[in-house]
Backbone as ProteinMPNN parsed JSONL, in Angstrom:
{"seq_chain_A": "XXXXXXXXXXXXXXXXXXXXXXXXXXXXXXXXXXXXXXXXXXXXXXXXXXXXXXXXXXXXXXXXXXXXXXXXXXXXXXXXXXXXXXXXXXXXXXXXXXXXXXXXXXXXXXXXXX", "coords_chain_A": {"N_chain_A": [[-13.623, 11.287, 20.899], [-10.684, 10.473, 21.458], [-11.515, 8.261, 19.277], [-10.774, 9.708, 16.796], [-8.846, 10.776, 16.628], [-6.93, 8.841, 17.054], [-7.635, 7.961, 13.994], [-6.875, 9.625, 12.506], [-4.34, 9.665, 12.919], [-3.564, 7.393, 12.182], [-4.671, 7.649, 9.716], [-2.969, 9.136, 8.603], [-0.389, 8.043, 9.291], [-0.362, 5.872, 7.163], [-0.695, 7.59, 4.786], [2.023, 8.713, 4.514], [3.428, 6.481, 5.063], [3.206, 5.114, 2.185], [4.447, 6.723, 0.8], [7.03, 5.559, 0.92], [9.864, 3.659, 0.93], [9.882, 1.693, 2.763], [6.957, 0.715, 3.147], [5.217, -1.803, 2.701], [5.882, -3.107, 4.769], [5.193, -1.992, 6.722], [2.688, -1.975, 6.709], [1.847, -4.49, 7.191], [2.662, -4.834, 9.141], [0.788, -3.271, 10.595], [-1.768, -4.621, 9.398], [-1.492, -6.786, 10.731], [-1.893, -6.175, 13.611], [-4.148, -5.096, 13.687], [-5.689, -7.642, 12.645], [-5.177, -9.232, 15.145], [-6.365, -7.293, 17.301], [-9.04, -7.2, 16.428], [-9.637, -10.265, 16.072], [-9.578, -13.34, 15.279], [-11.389, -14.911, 12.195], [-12.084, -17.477, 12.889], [-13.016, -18.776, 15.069], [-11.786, -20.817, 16.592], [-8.725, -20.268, 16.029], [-6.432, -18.729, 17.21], [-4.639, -15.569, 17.564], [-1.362, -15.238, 17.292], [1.289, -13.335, 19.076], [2.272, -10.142, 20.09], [0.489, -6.685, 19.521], [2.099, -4.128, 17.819], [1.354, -1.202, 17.689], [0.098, 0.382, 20.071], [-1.707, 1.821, 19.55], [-3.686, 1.539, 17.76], [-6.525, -0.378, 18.419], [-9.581, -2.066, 19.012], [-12.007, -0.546, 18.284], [-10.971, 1.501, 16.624], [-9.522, -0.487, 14.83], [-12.075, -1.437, 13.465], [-12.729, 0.835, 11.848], [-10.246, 1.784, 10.001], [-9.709, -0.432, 8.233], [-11.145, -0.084, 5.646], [-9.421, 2.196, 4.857], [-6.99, 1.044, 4.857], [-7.233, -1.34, 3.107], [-7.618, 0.843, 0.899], [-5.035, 2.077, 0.478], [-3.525, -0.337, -0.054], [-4.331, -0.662, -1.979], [-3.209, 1.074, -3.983], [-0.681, 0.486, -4.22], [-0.459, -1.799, -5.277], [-1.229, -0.663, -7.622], [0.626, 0.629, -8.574], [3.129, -1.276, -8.682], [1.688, -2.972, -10.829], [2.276, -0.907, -12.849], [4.546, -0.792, -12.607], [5.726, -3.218, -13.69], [4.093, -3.503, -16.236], [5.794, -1.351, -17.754], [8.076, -2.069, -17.808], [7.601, -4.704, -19.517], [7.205, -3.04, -21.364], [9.345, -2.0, -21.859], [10.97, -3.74, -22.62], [10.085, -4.999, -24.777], [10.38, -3.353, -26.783], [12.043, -2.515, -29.486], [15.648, -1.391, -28.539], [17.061, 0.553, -29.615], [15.015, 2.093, -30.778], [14.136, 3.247, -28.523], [16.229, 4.927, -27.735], [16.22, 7.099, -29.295], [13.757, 8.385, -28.718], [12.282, 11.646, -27.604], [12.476, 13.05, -24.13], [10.203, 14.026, -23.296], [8.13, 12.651, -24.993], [8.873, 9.678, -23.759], [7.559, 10.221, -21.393], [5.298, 10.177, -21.959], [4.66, 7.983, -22.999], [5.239, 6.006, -21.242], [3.178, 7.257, -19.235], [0.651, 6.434, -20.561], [0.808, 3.557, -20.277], [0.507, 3.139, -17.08], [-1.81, 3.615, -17.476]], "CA_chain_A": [[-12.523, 12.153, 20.51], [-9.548, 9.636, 20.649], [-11.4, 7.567, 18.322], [-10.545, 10.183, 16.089], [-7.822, 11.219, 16.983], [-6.22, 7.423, 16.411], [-8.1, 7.327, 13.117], [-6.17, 10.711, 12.0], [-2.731, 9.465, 12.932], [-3.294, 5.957, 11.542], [-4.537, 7.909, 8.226], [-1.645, 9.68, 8.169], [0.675, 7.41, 8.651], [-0.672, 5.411, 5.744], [-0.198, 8.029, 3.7], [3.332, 9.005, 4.52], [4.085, 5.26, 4.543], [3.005, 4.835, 1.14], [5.518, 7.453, -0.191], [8.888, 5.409, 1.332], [10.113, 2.356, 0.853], [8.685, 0.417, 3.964], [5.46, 0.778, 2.908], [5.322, -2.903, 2.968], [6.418, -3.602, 6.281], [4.21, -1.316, 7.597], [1.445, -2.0, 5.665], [1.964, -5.56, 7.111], [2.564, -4.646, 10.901], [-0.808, -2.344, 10.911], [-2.614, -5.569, 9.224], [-1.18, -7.808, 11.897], [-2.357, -5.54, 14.976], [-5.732, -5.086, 13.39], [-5.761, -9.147, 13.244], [-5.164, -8.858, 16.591], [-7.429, -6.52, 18.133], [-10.48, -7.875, 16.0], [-9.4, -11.481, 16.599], [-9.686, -14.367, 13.875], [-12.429, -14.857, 11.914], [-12.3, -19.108, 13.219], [-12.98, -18.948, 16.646], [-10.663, -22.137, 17.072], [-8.05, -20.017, 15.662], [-5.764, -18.144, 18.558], [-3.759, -14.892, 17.149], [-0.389, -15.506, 18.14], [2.042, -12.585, 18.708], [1.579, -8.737, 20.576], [0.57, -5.89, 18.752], [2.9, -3.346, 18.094], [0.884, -0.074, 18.131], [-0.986, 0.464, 21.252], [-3.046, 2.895, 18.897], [-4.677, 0.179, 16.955], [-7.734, -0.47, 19.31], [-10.657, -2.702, 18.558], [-12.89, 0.597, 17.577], [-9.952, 2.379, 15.816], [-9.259, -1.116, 13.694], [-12.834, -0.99, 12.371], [-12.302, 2.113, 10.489], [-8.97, 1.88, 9.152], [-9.372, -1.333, 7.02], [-11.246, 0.252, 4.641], [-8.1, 3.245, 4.196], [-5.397, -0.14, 4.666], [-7.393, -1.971, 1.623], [-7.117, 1.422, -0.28], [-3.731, 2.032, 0.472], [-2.638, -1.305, -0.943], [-4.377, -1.074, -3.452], [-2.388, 2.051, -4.738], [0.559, -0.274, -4.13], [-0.596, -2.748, -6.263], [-1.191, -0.488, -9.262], [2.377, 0.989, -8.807], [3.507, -2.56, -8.959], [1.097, -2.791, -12.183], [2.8, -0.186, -13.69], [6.323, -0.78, -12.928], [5.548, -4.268, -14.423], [3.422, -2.732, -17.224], [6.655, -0.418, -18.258], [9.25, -3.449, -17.923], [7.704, -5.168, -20.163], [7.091, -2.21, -22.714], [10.587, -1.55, -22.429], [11.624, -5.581, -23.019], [9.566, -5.602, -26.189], [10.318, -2.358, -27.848], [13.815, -2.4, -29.463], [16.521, 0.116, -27.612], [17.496, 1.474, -30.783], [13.82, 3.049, -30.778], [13.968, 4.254, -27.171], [17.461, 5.732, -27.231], [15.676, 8.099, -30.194], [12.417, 8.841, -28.314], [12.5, 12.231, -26.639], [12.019, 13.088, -23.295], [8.812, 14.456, -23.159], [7.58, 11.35, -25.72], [8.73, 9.304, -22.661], [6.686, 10.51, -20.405], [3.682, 10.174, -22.771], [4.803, 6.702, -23.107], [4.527, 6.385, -19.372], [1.484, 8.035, -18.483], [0.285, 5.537, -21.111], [1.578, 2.543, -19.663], [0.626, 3.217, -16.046], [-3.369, 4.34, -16.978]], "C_chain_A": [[-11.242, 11.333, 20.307], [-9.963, 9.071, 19.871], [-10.737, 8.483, 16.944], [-9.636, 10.379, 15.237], [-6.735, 10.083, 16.393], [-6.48, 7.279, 14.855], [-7.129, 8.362, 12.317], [-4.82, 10.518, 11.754], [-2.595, 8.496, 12.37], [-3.077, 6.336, 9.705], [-3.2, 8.517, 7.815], [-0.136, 9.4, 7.783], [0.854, 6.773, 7.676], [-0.107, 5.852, 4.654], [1.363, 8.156, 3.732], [3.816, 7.461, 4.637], [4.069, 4.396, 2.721], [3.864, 5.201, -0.013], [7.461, 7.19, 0.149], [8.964, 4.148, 1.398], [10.318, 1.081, 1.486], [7.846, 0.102, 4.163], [4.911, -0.17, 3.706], [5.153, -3.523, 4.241], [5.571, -3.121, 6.97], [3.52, -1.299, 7.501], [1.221, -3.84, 6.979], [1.675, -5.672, 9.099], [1.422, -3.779, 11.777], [-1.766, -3.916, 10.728], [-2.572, -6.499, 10.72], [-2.231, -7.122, 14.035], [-3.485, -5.273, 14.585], [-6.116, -6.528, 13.556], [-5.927, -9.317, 14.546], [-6.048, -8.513, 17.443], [-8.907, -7.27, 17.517], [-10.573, -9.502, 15.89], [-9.696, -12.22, 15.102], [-11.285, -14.627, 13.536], [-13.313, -16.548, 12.211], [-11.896, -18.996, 14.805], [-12.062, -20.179, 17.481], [-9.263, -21.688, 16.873], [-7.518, -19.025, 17.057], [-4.646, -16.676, 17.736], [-2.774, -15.036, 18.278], [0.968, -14.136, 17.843], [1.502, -11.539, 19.738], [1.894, -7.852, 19.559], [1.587, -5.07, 19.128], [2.649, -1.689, 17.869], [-0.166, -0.082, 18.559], [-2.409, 1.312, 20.749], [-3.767, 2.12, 18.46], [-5.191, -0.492, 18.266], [-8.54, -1.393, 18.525], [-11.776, -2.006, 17.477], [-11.897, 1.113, 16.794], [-9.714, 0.751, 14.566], [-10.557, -1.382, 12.914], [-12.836, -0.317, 11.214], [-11.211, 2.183, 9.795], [-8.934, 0.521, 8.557], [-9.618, -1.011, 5.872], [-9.849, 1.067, 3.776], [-7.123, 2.012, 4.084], [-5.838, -0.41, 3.294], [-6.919, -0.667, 0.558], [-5.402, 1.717, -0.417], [-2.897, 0.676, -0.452], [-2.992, -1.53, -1.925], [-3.391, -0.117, -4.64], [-1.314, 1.32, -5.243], [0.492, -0.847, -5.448], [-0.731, -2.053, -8.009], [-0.253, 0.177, -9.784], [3.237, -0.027, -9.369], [2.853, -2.8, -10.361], [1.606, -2.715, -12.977], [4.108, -0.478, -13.954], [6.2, -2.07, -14.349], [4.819, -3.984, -16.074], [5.251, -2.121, -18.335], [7.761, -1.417, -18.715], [8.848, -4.14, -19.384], [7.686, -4.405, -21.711], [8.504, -2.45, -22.983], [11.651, -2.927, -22.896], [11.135, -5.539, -24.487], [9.508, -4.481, -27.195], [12.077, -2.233, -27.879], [14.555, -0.849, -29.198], [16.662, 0.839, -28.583], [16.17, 2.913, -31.011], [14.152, 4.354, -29.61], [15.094, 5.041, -26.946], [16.773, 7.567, -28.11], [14.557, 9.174, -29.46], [13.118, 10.248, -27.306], [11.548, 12.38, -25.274], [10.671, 13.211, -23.064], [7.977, 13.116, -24.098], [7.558, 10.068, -24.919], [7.845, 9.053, -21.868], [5.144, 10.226, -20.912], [3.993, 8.319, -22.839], [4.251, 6.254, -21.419], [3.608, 6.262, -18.703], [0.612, 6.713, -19.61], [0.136, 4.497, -21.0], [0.687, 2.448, -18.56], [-1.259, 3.529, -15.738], [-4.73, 3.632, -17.621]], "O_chain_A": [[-10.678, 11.379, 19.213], [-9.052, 8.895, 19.062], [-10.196, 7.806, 16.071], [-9.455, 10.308, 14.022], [-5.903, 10.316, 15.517], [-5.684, 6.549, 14.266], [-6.545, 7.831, 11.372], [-4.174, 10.95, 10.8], [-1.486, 8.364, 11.853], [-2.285, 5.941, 8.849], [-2.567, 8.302, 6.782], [0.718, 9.798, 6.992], [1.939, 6.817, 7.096], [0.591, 5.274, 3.82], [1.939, 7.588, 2.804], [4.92, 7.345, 4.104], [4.725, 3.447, 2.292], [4.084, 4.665, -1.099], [8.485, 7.839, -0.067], [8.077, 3.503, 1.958], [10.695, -0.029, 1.111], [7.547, -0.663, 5.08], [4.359, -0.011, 4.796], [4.312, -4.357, 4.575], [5.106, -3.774, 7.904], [2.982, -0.46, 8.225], [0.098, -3.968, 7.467], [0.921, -6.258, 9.876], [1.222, -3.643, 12.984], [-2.386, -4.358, 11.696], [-3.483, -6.748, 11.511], [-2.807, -7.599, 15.013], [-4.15, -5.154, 15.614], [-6.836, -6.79, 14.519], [-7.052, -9.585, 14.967], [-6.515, -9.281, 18.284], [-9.71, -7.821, 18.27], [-11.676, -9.967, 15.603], [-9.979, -11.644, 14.052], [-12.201, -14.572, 14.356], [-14.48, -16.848, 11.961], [-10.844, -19.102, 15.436], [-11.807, -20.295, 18.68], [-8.408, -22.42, 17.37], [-8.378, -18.665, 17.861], [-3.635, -17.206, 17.276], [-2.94, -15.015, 19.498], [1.496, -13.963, 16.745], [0.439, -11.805, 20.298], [2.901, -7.867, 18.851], [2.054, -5.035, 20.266], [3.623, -0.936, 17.867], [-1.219, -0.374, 17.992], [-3.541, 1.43, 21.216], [-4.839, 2.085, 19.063], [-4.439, -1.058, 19.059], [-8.22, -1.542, 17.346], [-12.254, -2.452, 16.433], [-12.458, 1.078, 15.699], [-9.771, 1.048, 13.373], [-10.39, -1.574, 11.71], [-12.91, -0.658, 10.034], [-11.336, 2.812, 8.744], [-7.759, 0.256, 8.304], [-8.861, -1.31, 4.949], [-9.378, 0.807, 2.668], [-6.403, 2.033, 3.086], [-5.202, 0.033, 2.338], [-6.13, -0.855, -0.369], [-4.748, 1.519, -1.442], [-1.965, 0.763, -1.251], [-2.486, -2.266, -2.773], [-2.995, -0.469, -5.751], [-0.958, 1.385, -6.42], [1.137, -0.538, -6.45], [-0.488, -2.572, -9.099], [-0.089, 0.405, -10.983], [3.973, 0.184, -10.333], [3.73, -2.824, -11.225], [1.783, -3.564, -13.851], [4.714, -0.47, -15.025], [6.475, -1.907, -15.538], [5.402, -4.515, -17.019], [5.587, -2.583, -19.425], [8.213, -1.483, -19.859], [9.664, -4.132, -20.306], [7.995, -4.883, -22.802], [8.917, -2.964, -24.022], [12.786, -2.93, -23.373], [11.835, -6.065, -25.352], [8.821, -4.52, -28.215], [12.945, -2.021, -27.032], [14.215, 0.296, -29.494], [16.327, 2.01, -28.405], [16.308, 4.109, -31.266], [14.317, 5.573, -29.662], [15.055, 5.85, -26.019], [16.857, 8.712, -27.665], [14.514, 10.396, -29.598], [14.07, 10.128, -26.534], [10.369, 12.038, -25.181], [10.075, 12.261, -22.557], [7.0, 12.697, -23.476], [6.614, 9.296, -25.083], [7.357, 7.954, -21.6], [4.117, 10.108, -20.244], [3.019, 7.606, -22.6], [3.188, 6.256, -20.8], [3.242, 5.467, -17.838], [-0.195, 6.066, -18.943], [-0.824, 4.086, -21.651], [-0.179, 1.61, -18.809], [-1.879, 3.634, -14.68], [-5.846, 4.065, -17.334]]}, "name": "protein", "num_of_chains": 1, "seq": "XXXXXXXXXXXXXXXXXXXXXXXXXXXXXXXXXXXXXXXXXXXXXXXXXXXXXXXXXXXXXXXXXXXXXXXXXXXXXXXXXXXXXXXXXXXXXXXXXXXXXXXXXXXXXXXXXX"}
């Protein structure tokens, strides 16, 4: 039952960390305490540091790498996109895009990003 229970709050926070702009950080300080609890993969190797949520367990960091990997991967295709859009909007002259309406935008966009 706590495994659960941990696996529920970890998912959760995931998600609600995914939608604010610490993602990152937190994305980073879950990895680190999973490191941690499941130890290095070079037995000569020593993790150095204490975790910083007591929730992240040995059994509880099993299951939540898979949801961490997907989580960053979302990241990464946000990052994609932004990058994706940047460069649309570098290589299409302004004079165009000041014209384009809104809704043509967005189709631009969704285009961009898929």
């Amino acid at each position: 039952q706590n495994l659960s229970i941990s696996k529920s709050v970890i998912f959760l926070s995931l998600s609600l960390a995914h939608h604010q702009s610490t993602d990152l950080t937190f994305f980073q300080e879950v990895a680190f305490d999973i490191h941690y609890n499941m130890e290095d993969i070079d037995p000569d190797e020593n993790v150095v540091g204490s975790p910083k949520f007591s929730i992240i367990t040995q059994e509880v960091a099993r299951y939540i790498v898979p949801n961490l990997i997907s989580n960053l991967d979302l990241v990464m295709d946000e990052i994609e996109c932004l990058i994706n859009y940047t460069k649309a909007n570098t290589s299409i002259p302004p004079e165009l895009i000041s014209v384009v309406k809104d809704a043509d935008k967005f189709t631009l966009e969704q285009g961009l990003c898929s």
